[in-house]
Backbone as CSV, one residue per row, in Angstrom:
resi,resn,N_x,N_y,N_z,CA_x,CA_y,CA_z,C_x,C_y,C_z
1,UNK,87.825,145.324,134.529,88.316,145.457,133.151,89.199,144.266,132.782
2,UNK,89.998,143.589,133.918,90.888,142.897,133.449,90.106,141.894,133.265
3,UNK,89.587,141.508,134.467,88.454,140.182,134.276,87.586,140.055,133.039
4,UNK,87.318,140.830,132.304,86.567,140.785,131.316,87.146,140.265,130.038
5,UNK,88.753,140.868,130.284,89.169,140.812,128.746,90.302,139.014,129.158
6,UNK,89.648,138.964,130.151,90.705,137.550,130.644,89.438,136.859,129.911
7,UNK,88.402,136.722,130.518,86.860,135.601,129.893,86.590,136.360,128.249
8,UNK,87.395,137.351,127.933,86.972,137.233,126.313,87.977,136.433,125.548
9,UNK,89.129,136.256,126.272,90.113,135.065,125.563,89.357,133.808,124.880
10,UNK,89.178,133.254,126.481,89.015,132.167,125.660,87.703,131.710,125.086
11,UNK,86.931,132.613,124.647,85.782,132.768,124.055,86.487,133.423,122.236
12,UNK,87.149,133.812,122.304,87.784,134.014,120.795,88.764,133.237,120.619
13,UNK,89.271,132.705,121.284,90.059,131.115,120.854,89.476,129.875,120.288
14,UNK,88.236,129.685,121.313,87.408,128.978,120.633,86.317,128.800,119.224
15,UNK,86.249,130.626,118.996,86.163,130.818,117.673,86.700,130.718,116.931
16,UNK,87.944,130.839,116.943,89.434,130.410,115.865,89.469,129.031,116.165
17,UNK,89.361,128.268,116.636,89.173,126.376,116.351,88.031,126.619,115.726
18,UNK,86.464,126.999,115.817,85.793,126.545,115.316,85.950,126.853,113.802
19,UNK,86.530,127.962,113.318,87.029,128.377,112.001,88.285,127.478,111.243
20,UNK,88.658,126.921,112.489,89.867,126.307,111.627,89.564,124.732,111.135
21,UNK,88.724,124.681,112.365,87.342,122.948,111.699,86.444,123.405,110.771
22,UNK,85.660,124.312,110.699,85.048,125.212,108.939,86.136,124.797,107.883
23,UNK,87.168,125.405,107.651,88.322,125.128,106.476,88.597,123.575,106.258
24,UNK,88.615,122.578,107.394,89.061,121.477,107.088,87.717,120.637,106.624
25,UNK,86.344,121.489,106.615,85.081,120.582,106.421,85.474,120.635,104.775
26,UNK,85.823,120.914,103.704,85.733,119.921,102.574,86.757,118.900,102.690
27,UNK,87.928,119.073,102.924,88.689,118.020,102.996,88.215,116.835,103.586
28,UNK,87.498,116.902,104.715,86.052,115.752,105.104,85.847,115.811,104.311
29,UNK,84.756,116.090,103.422,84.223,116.114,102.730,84.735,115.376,101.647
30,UNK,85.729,115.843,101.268,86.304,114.763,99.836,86.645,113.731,100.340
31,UNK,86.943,113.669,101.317,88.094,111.987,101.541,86.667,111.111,101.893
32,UNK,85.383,111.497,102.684,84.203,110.895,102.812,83.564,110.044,101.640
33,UNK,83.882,111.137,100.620,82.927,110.869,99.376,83.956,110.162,98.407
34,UNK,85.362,109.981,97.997,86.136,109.788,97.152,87.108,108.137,97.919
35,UNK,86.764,108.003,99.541,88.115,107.626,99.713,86.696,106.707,100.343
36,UNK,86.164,106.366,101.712,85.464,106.148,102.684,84.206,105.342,101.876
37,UNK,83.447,105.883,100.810,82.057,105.769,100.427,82.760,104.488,99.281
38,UNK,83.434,104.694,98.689,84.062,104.147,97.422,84.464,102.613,98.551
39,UNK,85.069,102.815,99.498,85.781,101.353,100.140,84.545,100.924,100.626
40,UNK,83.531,101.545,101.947,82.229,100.578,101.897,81.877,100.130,100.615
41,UNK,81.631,100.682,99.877,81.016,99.896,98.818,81.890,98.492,98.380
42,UNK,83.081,99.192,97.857,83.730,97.307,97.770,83.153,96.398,98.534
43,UNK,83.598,96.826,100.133,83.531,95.869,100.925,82.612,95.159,101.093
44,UNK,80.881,96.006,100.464,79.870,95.580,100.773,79.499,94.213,99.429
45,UNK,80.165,95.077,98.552,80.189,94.066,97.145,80.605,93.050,97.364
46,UNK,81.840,92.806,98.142,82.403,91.685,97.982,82.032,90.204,98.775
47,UNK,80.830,91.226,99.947,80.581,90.110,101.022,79.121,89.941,100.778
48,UNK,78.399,90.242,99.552,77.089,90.161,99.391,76.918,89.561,97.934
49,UNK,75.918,88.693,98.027,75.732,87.996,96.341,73.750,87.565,96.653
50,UNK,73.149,88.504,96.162,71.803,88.879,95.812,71.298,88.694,97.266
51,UNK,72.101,89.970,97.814,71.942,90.311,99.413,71.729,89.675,100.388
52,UNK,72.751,88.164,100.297,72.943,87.603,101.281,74.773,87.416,101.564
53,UNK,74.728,87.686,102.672,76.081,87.099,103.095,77.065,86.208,102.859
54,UNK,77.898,86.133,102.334,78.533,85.250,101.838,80.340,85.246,101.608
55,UNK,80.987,84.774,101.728,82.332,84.294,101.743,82.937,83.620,100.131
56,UNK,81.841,83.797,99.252,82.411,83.263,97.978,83.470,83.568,97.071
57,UNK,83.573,84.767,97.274,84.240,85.574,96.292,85.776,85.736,96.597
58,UNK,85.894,85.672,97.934,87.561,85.463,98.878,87.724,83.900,98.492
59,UNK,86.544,83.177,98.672,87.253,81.767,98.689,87.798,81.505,97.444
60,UNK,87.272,81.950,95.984,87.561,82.115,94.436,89.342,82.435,94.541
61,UNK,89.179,83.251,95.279,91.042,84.155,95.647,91.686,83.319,95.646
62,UNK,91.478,82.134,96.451,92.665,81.061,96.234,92.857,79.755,94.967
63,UNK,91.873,80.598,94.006,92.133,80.337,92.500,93.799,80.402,92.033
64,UNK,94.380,79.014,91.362,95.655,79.180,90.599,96.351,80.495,90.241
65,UNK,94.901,80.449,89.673,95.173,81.440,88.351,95.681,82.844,89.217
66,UNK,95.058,83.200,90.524,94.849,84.302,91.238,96.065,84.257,91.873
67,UNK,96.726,82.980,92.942,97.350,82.739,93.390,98.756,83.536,92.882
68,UNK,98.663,82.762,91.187,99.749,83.228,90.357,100.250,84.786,90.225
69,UNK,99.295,85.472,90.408,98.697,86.902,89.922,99.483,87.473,91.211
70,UNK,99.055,87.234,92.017,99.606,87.306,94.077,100.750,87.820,93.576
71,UNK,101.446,86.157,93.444,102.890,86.216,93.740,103.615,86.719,92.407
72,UNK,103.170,87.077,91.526,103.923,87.857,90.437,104.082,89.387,91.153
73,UNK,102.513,89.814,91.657,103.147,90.978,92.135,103.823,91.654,93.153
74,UNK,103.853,90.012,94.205,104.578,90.651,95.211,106.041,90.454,94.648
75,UNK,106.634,89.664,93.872,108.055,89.656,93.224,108.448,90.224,92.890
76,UNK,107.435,91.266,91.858,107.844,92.150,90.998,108.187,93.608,91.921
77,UNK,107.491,93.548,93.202,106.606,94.895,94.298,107.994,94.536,94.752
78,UNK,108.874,93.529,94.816,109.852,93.160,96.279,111.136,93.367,95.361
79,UNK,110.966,92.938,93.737,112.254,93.068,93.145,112.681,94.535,93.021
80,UNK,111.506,95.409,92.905,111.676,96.928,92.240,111.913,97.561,93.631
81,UNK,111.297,97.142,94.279,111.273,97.994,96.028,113.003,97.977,96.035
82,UNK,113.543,96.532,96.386,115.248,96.507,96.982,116.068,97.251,95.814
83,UNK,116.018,97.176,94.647,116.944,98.173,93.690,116.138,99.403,93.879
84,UNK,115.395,99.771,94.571,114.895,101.351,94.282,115.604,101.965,95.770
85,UNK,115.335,100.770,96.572,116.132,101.345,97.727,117.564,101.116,97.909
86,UNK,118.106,100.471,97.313,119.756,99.988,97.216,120.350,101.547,96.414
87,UNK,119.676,101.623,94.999,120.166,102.452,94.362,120.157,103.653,94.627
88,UNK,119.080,104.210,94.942,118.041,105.003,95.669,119.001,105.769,96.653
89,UNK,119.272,104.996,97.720,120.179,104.906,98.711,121.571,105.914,98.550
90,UNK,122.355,104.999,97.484,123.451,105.591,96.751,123.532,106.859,96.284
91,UNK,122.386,107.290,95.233,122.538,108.296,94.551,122.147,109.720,95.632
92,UNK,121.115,109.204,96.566,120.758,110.289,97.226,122.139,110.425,98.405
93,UNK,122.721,109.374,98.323,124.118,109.977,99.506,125.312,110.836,98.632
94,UNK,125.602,110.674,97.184,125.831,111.064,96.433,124.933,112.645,96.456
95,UNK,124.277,113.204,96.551,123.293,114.383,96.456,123.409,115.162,97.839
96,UNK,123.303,114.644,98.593,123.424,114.939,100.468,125.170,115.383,100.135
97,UNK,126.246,114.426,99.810,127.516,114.660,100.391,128.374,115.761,99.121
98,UNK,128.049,116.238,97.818,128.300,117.375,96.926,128.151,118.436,97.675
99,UNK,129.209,119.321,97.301,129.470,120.494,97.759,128.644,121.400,97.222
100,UNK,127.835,121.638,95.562,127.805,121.962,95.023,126.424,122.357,95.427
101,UNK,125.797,123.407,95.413,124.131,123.399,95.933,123.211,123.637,95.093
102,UNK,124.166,124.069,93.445,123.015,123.992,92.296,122.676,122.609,92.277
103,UNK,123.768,121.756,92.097,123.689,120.679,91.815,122.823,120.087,92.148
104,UNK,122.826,119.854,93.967,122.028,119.036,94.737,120.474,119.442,94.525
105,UNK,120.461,120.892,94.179,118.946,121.614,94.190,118.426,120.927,92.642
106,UNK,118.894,120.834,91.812,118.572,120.027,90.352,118.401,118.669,90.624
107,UNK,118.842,117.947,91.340,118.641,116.450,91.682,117.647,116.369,92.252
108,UNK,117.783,117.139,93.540,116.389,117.383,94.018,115.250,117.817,93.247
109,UNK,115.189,118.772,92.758,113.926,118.918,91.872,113.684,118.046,90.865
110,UNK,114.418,117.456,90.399,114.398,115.929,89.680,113.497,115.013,90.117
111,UNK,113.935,114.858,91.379,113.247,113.140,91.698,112.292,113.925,91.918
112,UNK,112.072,114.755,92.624,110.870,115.054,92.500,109.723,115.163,91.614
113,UNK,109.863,115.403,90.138,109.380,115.432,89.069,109.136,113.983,88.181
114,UNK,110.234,113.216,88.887,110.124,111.768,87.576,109.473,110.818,88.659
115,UNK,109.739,111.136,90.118,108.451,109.964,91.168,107.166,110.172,90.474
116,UNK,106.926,111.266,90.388,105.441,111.448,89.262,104.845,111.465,88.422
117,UNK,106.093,110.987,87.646,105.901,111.092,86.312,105.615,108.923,86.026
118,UNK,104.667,108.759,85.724,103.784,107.208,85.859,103.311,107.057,84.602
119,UNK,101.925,106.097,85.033,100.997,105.374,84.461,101.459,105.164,82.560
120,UNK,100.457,105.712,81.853,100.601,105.471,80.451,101.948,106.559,79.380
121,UNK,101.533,107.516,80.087,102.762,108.184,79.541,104.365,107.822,79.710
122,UNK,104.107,106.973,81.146,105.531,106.327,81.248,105.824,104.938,80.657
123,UNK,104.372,104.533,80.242,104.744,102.994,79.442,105.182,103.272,77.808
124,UNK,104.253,104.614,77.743,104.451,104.859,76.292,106.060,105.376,75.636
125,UNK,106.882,106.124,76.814,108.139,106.820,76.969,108.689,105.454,76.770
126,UNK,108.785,104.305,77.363,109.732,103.015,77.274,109.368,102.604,76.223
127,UNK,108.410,102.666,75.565,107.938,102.063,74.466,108.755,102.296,73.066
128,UNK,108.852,103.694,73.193,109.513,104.820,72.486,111.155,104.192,72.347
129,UNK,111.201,103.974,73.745,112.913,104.217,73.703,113.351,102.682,73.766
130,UNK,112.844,101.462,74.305,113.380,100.157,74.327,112.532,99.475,73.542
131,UNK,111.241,100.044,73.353,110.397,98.925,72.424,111.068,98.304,71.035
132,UNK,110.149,97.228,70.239,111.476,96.821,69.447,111.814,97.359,68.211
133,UNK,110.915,98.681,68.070,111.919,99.430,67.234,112.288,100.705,67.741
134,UNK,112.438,100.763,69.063,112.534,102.140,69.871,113.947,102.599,69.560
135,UNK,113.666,103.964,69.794,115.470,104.640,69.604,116.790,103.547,70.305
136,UNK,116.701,103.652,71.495,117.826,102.680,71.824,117.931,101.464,71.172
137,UNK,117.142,100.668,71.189,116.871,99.262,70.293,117.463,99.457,69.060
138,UNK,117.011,100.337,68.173,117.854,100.466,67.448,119.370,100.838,67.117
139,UNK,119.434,101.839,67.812,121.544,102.327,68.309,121.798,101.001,68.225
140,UNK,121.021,100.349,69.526,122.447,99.069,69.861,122.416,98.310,68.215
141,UNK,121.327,97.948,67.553,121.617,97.204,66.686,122.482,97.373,65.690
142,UNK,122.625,98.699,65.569,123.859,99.467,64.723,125.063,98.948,65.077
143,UNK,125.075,99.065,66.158,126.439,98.466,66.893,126.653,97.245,66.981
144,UNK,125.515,96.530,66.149,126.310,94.579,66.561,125.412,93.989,67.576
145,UNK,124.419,95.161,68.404,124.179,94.255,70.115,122.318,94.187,69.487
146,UNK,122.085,92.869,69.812,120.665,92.695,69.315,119.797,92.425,70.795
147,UNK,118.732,93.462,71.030,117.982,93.466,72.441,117.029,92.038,72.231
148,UNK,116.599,92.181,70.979,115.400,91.127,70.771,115.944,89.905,70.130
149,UNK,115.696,89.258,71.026,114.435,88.164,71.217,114.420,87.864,72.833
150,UNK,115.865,88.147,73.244,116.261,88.062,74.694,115.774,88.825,75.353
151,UNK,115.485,90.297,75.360,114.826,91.116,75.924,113.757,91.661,75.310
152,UNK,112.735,91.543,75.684,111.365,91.902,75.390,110.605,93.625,76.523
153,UNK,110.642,94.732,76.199,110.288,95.491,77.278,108.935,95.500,77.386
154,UNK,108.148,94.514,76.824,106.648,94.197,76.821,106.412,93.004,77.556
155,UNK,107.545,92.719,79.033,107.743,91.649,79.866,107.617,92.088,81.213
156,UNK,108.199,91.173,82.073,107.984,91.253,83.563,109.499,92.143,83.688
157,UNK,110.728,92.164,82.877,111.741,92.385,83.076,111.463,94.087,82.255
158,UNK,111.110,94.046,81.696,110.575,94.902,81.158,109.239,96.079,82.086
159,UNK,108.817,95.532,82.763,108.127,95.970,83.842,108.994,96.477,84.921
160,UNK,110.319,95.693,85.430,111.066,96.001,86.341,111.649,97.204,85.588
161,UNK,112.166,97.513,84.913,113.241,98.545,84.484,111.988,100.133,84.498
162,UNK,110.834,99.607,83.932,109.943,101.226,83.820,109.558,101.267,85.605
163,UNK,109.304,100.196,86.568,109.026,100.668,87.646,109.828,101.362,88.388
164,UNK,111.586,100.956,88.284,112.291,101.752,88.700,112.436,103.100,88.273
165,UNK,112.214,103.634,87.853,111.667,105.093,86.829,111.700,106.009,88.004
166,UNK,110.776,105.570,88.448,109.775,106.265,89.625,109.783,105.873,91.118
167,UNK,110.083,104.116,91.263,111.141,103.872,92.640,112.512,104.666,92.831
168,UNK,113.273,104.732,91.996,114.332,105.405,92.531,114.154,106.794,92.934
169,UNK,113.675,107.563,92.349,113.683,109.418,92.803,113.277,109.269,93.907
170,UNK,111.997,108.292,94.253,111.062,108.248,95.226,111.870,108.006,96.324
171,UNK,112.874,106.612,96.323,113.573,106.446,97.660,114.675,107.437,98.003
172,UNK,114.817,108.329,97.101,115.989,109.666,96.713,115.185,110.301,97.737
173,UNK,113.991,111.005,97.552,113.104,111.903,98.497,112.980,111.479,99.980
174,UNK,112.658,110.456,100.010,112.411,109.689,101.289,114.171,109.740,102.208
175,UNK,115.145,109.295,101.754,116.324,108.743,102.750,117.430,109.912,102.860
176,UNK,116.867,110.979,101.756,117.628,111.971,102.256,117.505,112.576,103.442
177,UNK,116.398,112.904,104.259,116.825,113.181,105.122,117.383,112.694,106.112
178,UNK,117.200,110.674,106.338,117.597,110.480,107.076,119.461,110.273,106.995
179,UNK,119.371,110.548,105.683,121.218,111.007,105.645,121.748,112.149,106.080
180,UNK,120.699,113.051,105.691,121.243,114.340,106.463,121.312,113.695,108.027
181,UNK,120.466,113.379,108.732,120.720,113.279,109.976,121.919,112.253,110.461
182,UNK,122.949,111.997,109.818,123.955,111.545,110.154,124.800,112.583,110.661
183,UNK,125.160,112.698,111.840,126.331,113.391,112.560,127.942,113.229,111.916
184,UNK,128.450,114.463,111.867,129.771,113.904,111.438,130.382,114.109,112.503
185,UNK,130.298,114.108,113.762,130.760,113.943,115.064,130.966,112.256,114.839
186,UNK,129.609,111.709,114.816,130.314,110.287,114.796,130.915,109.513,114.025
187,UNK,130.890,109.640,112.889,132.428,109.743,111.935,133.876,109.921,112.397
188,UNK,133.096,110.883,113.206,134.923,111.487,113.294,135.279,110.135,115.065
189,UNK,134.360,110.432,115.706,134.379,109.332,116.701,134.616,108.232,116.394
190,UNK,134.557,107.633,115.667,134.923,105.886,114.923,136.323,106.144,114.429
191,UNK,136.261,107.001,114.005,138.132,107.113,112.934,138.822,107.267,114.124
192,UNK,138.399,108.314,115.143,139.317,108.183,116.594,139.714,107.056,117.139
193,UNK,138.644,105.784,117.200,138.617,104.785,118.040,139.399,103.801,116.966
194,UNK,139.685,104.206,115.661,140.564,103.273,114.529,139.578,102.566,113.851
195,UNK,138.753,103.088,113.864,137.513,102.146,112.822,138.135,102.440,111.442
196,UNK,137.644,102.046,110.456,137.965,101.762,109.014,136.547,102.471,108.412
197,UNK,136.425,102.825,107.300,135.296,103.411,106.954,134.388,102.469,106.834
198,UNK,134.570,101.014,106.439,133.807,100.256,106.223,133.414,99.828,107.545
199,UNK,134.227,99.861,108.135,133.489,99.422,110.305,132.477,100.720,110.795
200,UNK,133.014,101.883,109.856,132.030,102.840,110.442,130.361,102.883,110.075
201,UNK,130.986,102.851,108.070,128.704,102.253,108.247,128.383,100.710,108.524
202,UNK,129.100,100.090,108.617,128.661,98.809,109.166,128.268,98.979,110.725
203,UNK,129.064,99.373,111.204,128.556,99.455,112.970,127.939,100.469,113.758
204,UNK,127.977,101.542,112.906,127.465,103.018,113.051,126.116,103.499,112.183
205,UNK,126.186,103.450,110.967,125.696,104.376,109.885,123.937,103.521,109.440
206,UNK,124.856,102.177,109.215,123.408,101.138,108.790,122.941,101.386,110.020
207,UNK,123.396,100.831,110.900,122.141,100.496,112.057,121.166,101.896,112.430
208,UNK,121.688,102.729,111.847,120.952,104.140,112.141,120.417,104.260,111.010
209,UNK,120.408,104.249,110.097,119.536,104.107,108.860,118.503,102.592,108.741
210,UNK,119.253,102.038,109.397,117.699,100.753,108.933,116.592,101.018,108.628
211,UNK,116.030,101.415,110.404,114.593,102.204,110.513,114.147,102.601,108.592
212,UNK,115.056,103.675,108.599,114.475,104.522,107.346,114.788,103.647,106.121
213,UNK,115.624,102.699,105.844,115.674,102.207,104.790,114.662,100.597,105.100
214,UNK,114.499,100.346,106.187,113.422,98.961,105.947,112.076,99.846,105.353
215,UNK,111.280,101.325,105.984,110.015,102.127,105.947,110.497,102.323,104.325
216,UNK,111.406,103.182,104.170,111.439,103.180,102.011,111.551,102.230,101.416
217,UNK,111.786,100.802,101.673,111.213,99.533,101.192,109.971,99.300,101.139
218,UNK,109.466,99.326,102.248,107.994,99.077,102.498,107.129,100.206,101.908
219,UNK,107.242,101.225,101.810,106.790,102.279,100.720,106.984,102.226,99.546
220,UNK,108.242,101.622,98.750,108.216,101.316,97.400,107.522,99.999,96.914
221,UNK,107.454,99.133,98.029,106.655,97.912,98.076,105.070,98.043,97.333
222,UNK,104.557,99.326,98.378,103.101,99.688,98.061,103.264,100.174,97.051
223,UNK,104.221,100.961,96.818,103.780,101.875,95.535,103.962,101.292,94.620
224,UNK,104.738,100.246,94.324,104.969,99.252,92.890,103.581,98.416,93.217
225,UNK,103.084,97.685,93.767,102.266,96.749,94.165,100.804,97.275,93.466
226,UNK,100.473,98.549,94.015,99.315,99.079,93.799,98.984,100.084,92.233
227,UNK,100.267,99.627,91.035,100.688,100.321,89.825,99.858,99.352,88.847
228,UNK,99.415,99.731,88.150,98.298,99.501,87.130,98.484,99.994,85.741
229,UNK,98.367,101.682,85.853,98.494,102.191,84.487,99.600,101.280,83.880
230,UNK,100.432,101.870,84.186,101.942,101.477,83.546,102.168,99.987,83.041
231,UNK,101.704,99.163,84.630,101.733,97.593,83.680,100.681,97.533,82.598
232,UNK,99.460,97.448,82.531,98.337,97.189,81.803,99.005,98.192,79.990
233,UNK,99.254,99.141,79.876,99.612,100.169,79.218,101.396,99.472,78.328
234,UNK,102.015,98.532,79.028,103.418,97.595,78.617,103.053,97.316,78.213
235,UNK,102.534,96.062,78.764,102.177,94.466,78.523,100.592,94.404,78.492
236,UNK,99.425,94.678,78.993,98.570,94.413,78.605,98.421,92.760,79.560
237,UNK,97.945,92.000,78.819,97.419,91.154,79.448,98.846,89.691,80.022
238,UNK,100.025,89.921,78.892,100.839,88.988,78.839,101.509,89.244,80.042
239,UNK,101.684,89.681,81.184,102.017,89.427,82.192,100.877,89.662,83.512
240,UNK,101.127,88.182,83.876,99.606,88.143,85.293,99.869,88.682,86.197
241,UNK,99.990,89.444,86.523,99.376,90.590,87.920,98.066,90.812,88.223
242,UNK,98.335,90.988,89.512,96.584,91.180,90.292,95.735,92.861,90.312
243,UNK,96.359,93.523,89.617,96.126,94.857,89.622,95.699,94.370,87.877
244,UNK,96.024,93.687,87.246,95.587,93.649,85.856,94.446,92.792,85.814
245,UNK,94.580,91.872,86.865,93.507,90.869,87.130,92.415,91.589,87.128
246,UNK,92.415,92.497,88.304,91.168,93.017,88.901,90.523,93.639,88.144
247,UNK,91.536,94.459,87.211,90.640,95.596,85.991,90.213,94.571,84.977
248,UNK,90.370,93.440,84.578,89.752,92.725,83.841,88.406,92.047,84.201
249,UNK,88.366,91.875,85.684,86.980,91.024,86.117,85.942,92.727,86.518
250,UNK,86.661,94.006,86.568,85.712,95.140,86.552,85.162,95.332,85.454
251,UNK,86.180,95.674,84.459,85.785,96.341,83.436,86.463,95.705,82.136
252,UNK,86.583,94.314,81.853,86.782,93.158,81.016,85.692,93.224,79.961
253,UNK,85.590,92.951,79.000,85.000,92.684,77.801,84.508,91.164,78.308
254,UNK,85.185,90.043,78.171,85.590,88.407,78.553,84.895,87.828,79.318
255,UNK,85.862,88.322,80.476,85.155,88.316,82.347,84.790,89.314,82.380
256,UNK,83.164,89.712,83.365,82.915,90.251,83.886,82.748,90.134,85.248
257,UNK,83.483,89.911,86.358,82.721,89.346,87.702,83.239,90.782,88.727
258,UNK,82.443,91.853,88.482,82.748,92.923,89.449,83.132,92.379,91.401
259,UNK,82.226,91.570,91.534,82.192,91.012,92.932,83.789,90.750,93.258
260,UNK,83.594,89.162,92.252,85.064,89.342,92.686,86.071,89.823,92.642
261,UNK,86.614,90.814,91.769,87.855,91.855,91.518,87.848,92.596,92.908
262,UNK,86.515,93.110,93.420,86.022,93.659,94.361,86.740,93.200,95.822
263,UNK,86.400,91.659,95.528,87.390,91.106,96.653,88.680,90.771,96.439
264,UNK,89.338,90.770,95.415,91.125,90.452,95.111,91.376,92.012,95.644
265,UNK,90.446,93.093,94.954,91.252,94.298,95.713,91.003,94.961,97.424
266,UNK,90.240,93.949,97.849,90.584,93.821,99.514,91.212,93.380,100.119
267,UNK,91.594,92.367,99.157,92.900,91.648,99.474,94.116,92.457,99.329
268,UNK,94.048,93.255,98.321,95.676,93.444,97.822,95.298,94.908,98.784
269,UNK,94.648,95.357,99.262,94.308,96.599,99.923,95.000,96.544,101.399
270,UNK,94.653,95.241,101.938,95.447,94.629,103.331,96.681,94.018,102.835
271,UNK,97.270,93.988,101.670,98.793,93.388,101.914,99.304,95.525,102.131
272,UNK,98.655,96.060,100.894,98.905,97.135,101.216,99.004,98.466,102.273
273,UNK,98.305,97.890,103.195,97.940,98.380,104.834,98.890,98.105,105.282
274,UNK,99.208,96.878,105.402,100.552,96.403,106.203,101.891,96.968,105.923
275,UNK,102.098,97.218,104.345,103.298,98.018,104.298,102.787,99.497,104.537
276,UNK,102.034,100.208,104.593,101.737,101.809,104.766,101.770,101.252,106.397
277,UNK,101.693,100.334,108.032,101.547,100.598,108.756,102.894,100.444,108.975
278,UNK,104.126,99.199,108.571,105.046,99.320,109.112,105.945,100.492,108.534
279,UNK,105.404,101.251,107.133,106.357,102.388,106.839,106.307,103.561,108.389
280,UNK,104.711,103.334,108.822,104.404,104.739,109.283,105.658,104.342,110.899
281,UNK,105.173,103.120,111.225,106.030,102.890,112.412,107.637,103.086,111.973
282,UNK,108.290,102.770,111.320,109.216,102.590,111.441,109.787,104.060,111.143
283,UNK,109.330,104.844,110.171,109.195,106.475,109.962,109.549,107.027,111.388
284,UNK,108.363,106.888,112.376,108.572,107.556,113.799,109.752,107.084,114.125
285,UNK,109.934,105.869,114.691,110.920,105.519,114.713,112.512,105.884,114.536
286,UNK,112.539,106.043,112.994,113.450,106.738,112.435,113.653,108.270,113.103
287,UNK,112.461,108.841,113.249,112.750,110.165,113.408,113.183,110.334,115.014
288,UNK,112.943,109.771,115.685,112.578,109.486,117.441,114.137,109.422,117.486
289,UNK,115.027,108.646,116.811,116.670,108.666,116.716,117.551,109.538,116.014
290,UNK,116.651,110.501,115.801,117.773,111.670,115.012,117.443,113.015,116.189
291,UNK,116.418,112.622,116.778,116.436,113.959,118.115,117.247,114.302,119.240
């Protein structure tokens, strides 16, 4: 009797894996067909021109014009990333260190809500409120302070202020926890030894947060980098980015060269790999020092 119900174990264990790989077959399924099928194809586009092999369309990449496009967006990807994580930083230690737990629970559900809140509806919201006859634009002019001609929110500077929108909550979500995982044992250990508060996150606090604040750089990196709606939806064509590039040589009136957009976004796909691999490393990382 016992023997029997010992060999029916693991014969119904193995039915519960095979049920629990059943449930995960659409999720295959979608990421196959939406994520997997969609990238061969680029890839195949980009290395084929009337189905022969070819290198043309990467070599085009080191076009001026493209070049330009690059480095606008890694400036713009690197300017919005460090104020999303500087600020970011602040407000969520501000949220972690309140006593108050409505409070913190409203902040929290906040960033949570405005990281997602993007693309056209968020160009159209700035539009509203800084464009040059937007509500604020106007206040200040009441008051004497004239935004225009100096500030344009249909600019690159103008691009920076709507990307932070959605960088900041985002690095809010991300570094809170690794603030929670600050010990106030070692706080109190530094003030013992006569540290100064400023010797304590300088020699204590940063170096234990790096990890997590270099990975929420490199995550706001991608996520500004790989933003489209929102720029295209500002500015439109007057500021060169490679995410505006690409939708113009896809689906351009002008240019049409599907191939190559095909290959600028394999390109910008591997700058983007690189920050999703060092977020993921440095993530573990992070977490490997709070255990």
């Amino acid at each position: 009797m016992a023997i029997s119900s010992l060999s029916a174990r693991p014969a119904k264990k193995r039915s519960t894996v095979w049920v629990a790989w059943l449930g995960l077959f659409p999720f295959f399924l979608f990421g196959i067909a939406f994520e997997l099928l969609p990238l061969w194809t680029i890839i195949q586009s980009s290395l084929t021109k009337n189905g022969v092999l070819t290198l043309q369309y990467y070599r085009r990449a080191s076009d001026p014009n493209f070049l330009e496009s690059f480095g606008n967006s890694i400036k713009l990807s690197a300017v919005t990333a460090f104020l999303g994580m500087i600020f970011g930083t602040l407000v969520a230690y501000a949220i972690v260190t309140t006593k108050k737990k409505l409070f913190r629970d409203l902040l929290t559900a906040l960033s949570d809500v405005t990281t997602n809140f993007g693309g056209a509806p968020l160009a159209f919201a700035f539009i509203v409120i800084l464009g040059s006859t937007g509500v604020i634009t106007i206040l200040l002019k009441q008051m004497g302070i004239n935004l225009y001609p100096n500030f344009r929110i249909y600019s690159i500077a103008g691009l920076t202020i709507a990307y932070l929108y959605f960088q900041l909550p985002l690095m809010i979500l991300l570094i809170i926890p690794a603030l929670q995982g600050l010990k106030r044992e070692w706080r109190e250990a530094a003030v013992n030894l006569g540290a100064s508060s400023f010797q304590y996150w300088i020699k204590v606090a940063l170096p234990v947060l790096f990890p997590a604040l270099a990975s929420g750089f490199l995550l706001l990196f991608a996520n500004s980098f790989g933003a489209y709606a929102t720029a295209w939806t500002l500015t439109g064509s007057d500021v060169n980015l490679i995410t505006i590039r690409i939708g113009a040589l896809i689906s351009g009136e002008v240019q049409l060269e599907a191939e190559l957009g095909d290959a600028l976004a394999i390109i910008s796909l591997l700058i983007m790999m690189v920050c999703v691999t060092g977020y993921m490393a440095l993530s573990n990382h992070s977490k490997r020092a709070y255990r």
